[in-house]
C-alpha positions in Angstrom: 26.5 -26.7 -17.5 23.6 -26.5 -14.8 22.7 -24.0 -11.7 22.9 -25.7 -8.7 22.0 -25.0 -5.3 23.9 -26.4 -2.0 22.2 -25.0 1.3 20.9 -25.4 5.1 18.6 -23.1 6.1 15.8 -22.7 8.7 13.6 -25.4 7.6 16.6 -28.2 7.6 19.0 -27.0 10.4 18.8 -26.1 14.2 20.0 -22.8 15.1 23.2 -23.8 16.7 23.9 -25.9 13.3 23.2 -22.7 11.1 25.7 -20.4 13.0 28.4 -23.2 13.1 28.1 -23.2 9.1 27.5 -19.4 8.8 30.3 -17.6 6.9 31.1 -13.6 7.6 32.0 -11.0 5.1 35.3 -11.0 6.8 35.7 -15.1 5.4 34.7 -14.6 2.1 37.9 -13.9 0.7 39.3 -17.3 1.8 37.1 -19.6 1.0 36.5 -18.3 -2.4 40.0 -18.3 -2.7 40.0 -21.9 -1.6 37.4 -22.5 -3.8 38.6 -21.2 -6.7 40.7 -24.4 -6.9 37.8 -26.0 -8.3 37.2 -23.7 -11.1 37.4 -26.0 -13.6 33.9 -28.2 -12.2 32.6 -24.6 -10.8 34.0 -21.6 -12.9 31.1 -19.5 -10.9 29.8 -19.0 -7.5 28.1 -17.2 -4.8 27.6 -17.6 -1.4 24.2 -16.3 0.7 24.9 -16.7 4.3 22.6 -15.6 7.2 21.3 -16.1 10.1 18.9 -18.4 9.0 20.6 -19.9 5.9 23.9 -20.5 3.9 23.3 -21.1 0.4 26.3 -21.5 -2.7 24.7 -20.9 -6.1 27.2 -22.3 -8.6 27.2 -22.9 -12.5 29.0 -26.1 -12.5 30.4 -28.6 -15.4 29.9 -31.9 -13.2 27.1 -31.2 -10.4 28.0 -34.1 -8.1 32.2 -32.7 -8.4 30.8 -30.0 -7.6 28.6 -30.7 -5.2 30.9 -32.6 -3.4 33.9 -29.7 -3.7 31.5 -27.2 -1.5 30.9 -29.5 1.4 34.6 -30.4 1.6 35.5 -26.7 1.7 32.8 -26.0 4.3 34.4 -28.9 6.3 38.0 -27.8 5.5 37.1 -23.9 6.4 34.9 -24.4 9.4 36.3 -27.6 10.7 32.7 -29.4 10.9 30.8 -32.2 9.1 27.4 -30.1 9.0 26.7 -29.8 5.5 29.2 -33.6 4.6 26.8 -36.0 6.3 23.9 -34.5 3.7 21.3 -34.6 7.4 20.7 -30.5 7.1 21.2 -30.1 3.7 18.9 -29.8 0.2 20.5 -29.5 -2.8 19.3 -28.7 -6.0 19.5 -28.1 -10.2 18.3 -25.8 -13.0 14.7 -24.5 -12.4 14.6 -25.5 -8.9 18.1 -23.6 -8.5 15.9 -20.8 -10.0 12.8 -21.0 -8.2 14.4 -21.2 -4.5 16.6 -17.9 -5.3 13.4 -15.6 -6.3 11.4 -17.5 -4.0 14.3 -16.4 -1.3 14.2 -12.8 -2.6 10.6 -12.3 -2.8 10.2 -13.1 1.1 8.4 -15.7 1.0 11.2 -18.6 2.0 12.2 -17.2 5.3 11.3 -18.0 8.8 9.5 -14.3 8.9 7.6 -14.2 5.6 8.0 -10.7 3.8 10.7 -9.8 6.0 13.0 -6.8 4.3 16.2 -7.6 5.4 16.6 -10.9 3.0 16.6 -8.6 0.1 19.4 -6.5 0.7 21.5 -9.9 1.8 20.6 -11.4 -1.6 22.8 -8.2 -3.1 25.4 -8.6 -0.8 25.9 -11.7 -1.3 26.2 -11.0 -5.1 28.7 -7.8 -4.7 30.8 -10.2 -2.7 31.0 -12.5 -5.6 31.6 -10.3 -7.9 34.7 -9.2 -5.5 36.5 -12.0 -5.0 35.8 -12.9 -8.6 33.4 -15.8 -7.8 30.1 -14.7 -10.2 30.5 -14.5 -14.1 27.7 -13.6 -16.8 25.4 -16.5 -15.6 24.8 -16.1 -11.9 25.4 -11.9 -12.4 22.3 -12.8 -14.5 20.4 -14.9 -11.8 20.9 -12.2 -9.2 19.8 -9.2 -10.9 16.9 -11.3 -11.8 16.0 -12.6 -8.0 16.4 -8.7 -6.8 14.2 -7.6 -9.2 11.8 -10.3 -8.4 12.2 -9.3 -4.7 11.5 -5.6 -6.1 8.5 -6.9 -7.8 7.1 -8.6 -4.9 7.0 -5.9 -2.8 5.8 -3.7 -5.7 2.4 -5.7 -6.3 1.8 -7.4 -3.5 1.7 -6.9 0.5 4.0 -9.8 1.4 6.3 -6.9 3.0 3.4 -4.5 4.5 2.2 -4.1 8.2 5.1 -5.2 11.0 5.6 -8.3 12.3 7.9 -7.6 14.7 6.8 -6.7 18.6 9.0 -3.8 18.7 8.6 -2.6 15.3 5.1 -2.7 16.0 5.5 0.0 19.4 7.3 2.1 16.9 4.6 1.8 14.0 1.6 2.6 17.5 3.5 5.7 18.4 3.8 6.9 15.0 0.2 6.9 14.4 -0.8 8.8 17.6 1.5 11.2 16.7 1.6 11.8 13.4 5.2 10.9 13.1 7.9 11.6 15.8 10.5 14.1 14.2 8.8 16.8 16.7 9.0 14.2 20.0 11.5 12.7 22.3 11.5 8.6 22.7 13.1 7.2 26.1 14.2 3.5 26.2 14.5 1.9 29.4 16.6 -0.7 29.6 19.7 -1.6 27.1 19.6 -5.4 27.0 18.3 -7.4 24.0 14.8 -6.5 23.5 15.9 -2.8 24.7 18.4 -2.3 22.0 16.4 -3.8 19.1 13.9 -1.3 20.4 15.8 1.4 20.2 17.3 0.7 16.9 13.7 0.9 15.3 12.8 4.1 17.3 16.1 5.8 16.0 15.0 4.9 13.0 12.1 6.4 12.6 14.0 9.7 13.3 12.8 11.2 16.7 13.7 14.3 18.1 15.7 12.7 20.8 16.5 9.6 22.0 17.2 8.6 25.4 18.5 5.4 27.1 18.3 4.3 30.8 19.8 1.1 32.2 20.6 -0.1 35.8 24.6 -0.3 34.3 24.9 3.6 33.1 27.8 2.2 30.6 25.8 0.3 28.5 23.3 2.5 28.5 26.1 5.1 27.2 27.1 2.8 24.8 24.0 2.2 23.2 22.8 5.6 23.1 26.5 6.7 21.7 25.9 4.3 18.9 22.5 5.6 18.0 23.1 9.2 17.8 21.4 9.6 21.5 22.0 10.2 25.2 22.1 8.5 28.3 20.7 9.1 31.7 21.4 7.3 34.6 19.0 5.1 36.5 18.2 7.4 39.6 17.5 10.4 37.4 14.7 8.3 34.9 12.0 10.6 36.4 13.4 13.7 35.0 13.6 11.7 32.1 9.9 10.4 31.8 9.0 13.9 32.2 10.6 15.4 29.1 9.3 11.8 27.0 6.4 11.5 24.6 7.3 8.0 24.2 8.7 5.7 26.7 9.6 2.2 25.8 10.3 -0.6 28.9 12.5 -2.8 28.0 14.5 -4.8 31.1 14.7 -7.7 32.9 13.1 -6.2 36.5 10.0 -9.0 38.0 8.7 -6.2 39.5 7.0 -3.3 38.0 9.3 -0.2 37.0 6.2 2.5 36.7 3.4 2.3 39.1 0.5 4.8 38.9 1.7 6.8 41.4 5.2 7.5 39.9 3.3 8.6 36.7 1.1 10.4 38.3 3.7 12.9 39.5 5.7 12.2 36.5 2.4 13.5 34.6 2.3 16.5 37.2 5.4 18.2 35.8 4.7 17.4 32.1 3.3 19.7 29.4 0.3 19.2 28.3 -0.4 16.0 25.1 -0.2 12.4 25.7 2.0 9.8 26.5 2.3 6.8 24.8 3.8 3.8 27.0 5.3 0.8 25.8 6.0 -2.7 27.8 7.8 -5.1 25.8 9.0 -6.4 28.9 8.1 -10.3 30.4 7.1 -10.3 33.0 5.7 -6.5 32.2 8.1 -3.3 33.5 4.8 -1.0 33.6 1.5 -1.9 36.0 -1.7 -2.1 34.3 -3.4 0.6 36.1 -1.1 3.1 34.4 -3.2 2.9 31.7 -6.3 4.2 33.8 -4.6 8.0 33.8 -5.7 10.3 31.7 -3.4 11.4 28.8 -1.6 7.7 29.0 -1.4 5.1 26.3 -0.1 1.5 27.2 0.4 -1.0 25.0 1.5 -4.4 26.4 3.2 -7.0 24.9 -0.4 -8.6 24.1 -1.2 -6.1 22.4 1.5 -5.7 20.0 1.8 -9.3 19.7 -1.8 -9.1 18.5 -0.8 -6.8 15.8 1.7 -8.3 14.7 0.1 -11.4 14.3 -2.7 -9.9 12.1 0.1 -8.3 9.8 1.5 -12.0 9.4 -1.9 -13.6 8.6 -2.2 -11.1 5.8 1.4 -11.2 4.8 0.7 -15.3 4.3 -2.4 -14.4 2.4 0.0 -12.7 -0.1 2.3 -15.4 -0.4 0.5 -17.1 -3.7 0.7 -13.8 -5.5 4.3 -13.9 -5.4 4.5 -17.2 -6.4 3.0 -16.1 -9.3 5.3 -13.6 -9.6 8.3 -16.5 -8.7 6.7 -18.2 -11.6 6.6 -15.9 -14.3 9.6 -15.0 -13.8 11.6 -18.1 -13.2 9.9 -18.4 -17.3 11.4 -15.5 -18.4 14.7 -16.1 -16.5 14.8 -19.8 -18.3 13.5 -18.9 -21.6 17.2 -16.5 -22.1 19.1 -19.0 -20.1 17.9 -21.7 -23.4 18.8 -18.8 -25.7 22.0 -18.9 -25.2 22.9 -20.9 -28.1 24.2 -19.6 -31.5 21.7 -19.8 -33.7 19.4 -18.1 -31.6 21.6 -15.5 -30.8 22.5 -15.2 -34.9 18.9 -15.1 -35.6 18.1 -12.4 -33.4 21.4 -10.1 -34.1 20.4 -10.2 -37.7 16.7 -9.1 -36.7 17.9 -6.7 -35.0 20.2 -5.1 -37.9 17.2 -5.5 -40.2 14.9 -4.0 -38.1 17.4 -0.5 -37.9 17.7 -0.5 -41.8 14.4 -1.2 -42.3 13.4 1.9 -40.0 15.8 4.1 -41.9 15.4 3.0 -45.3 11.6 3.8 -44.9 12.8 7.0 -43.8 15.0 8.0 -46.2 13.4 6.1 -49.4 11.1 9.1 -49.9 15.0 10.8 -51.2 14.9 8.7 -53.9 13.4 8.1 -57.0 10.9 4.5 -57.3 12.9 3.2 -59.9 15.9 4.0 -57.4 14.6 2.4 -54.6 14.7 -1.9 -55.1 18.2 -0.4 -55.9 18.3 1.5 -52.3 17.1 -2.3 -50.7 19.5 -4.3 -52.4 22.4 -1.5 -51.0 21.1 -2.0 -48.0 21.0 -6.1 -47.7 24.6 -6.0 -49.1 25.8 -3.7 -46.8 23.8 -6.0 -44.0 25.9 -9.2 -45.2 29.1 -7.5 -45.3 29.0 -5.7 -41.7 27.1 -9.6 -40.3 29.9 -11.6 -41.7 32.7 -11.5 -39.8 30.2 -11.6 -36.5 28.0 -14.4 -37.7 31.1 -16.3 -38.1 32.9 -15.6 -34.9 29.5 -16.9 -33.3 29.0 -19.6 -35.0 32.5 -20.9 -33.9 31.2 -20.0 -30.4 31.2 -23.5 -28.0 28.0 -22.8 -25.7 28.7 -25.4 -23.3 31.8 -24.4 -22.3 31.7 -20.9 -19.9 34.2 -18.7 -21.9 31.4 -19.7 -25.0 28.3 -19.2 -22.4 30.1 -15.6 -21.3 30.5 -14.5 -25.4 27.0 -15.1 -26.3 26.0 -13.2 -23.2 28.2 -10.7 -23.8 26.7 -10.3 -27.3 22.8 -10.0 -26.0 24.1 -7.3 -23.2 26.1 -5.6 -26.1 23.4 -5.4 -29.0 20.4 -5.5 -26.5 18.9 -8.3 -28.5 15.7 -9.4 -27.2 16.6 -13.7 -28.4 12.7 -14.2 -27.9 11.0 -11.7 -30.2 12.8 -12.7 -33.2 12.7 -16.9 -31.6 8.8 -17.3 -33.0 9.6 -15.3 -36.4 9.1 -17.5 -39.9 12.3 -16.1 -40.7 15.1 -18.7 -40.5 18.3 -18.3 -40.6 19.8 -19.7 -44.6 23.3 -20.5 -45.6 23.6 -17.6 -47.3 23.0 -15.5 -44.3 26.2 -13.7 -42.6 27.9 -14.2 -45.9 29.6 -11.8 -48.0 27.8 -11.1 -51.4 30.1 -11.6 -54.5 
C-alpha cells in the first residue's frame, strides 16, 4: 500500500494547461464516482484542484494501476491528454507524497510564497473527499496532519506576514494612517479587474462605507450590491470624493482621472483630516502633483509594489524554517504510518492498560494490607490478560496490508489514544503468554 501523488501545478504547466485540467466543486461528484471504479487499486483519494495546481493524493495497492487509472479519468472527464502524455506532470510515492502535501500547506510550494488562501483549499479539498466517500483513515490522517502543519507554519514563522499583493498592500497603507477604517468611508473607482479585487480587500477590512464608481453605472451596481456597498454614477464622483477618506483608482482611463485642480475643490468642501489616495491604475488614474496638496496621501503603483516586494523577500527568508517544520513533521507523520502493524499496536494497547492499573493500584494499595498487596498485583495482571485476550487476538488476525486491516488498526490508536511510539523503544516485549487467558 503506498501514498502517491499525481499533479500539474505552476511549476510544470502553463496557465491555459492548468485551467483546462482544473476540476470544480460542482465535478467532484462525477469523477469520484467514475473513480470509484477503481477502488480495488485506489480504495482512497483526494483531489486538490486550483488555480495553480490539481493534485490526487491516493493510497493505492499497485502505484503504476493506479497511476495510470487517474490520467485516464482526467482524459475521460475533461476530454484532454494533459496529464496522459506525462509533459506537465510529477508524480510521486511515500515520503515525497508526504513532503509535497505539508510543503503545499505550509505556503511555501505556491507561485506566491505564504499565500493564505492554499490553506483553506487544502481543507476543502479533504471535506470533498470525505463527501463523496473518496478519503478513509489514511489520507483523513495525511490531511489533518498537512493543516496542522500549515497551522504551524504560520504559528512560528513569518512565511504568511506582511502583503504581497498590490492591492492588499493600499488597504494595509490606509489602515495604518488611520488606525483602522471601521470610522471611514472607502470609494473605489473603477469596477474592472484590478477595481474589484480592490474592493474585495477594502470590504474586508470592514469600512464604514463602501462606494463604487464606474463609467458603466451597472457594474458598478453590481459590484457594490455584492459587497454590501453603494454605487454612484460617474458624473456625480465629486460628491463622492468629497464624503471619502480613502479613494482607490482603479480603471482603464490613459489619461488622468484627478488632477490637482479637481482635488483642490474636492478638498474645499471636505471636513477637515486627510486623504489617502490610491492609483493602482497603468498608466496611473491620479496626476502626481496631487500629492503636493496638503492633507493628501498618494501612493502609486511603485510604491505599493515596493512594499510588497520587501514583504516577499522576507517571506522567502522564512521559507527554510518551515522546512524544518515540513521535516519534522513528515517524521512524525511517517513514524505512525510504520506503526501501523500489529505488534506495535498490541505492544502499545497493553502499555497503555498497564499504565491505568498501575496508576490505580498505587492508589488504592495503601487500602490494603502488605501481605495483601502481591495478592492485589497478581488480581490485577489477571484481570489485564482476561479483558486483553479477546482484543490481542482479534489484532493479531488483523491483515495490515490490506485497507479494511490498515482502517482497524487505525481505528484502534484513534479509539484507545495509544501513542505506538512511547511504548515502541520500551525493553518490554511482547511474550506468548501475553493477551492470553490465565488458567
Amino acid at each position: 500500500m503506498d501514498l502517491i501523488v499525481l499533479g500539474a501545478n505552476h511549476k510544470t504547466a502553463p496557465a491555459n494547461v492548468r485551467d483546462e485540467i482544473q476540476l470544480g466543486p460542482d465535478e467532484m461528484g462525477t469523477f469520484y464516482s467514475h473513480i470509484r471504479e477503481f477502488r480495488e487499486i485506489l480504495p482512497e483519494l483526494a483531489v486538490l484542484s486550483t488555480c495553480n495546481r490539481t493534485e490526487f493524493y491516493g493510497l493505492a495497492r499497485d502505484r503504476e494501476a493506479a497511476d495510470h487509472a487517474l490520467r485516464e479519468a482526467v482524459y475521460l472527464h475533461k476530454g484532454i491528454l494533459h496529464l496522459n502524455n506525462g509533459k506537465y506532470t510529477y508524480s510521486w510515492v511515500g515520503r515525497d507524497t508526504v513532503q509535497h502535501l505539508f510543503r503545499v500547506a505550509a505556503g511555501v510550494d505556491s507561485m506566491m510564497v505564504g499565500e493564505p488562501q492554499i490553506l483553506g483549499q487544502v481543507r476543502e479539498a479533504f471535506d470533498l473527499a470525505e463527501k463523496h466517500r473518496g478519503a478513509g483513515a489514511l489520507l483523513t490522517r495525511l490531511f489533518n496532519n498537512a493543516v496542522h502543519v500549515g497551522k504551524r507554519a504560520r504559528a512560528e514563522t513569518e512565511i504568511g506576514k506582511g502583503t504581497v499583493s498590490v492591492a492588499y498592500a493600499a488597504v494595509e497603507m490606509a489602515q495604518k494612517i488611520f488606525d483602522g477604517l471601521q470610522h471611514h468611508s472607502v470609494l473605489v473607482i473603477g469596477a474592472g479587474e484590478t477595481g474589484t479585487l480592490a474592493a474585495r480587500h477594502f470590504s474586508d477590512a470592514r469600512p464604514r462605507a463602501l462606494t463604487v464608481v464606474n463609467r458603466t453605472f451597472e457594474k458598478a451596481r453590481e459590484l457594490a450590491s455584492d459587497l454590501g456597498g453603494r454605487a454612484v454614477p460617474w458624473e456625480e464622483m465629486d460628491d463622492a470624493l468629497v464624503d471619502a477618506r480613502v479613494v482607490v483608482a482603479a480603471t482603464g482611463a490613459q489619461e488622468p482621472i484627478l488632477d490637482q485642480r479637481r482635488m483642490e475643490r474636492v478638498l474645499k468642501r471636505s471636513g477637515r483630516g486627510p486623504k489617502v489616495l490610491v492609483d493602482i491604475s497603468n498608466p496611473r488614474n491620479i496626476h502626481p502633483r496631487v500629492g503636493d496638496l496638503d492633507r493628501i496621501f498618494l501612493y502609486d503603483l511603485d510604491a505599493l509594489e515596493s512594499i510588497a516586494e520587501q514583504n516577499r523577500v522576507r517571506r522567502r527568508k522564512e521559507i527554510p524554517k518551515v522546512e524544518g517544520i515540513v521535516a519534522e513533521e513528515v517524521d512524525r507523520f511517517l513514524a505512525w504510518y510504520d506503526s501501523l502493524e500489529m505488534v506495535p499496536v498490541i505492544r502499545a494497547l497493553r502499555g497503555r492498560f498497564e499504565e491505568i492499573a498501575g496508576k490505580e493500584m498505587q492508589k488504592q494499595s495503601k487500602n490494603f494490607h502488605p501481605s495483601d498487596r502481591e495478592a492485589l498485583r497478581a488480581y490485577t495482571r489477571a484481570l489485564l490478560n482476561k479483558l486483553l485476550h479477546q482484543p490481542t487476538t482479534r489484532i493479531r488476525n488483523v491483515e495490515p496490508s490490506s485497507t479494511h486491516g490498515l482502517h482497524k488498526l487505525v481505528a484502534i490508536q484513534e479509539l484507545f489514544e495509544l501513542d505506538v511510539e512511547a511504548y515502541s523503544n520500551g525493553s518490554r516485549e511482547p511474550c506468548q503468554d501475553e493477551g492470553k487467558e490465565e488458567e
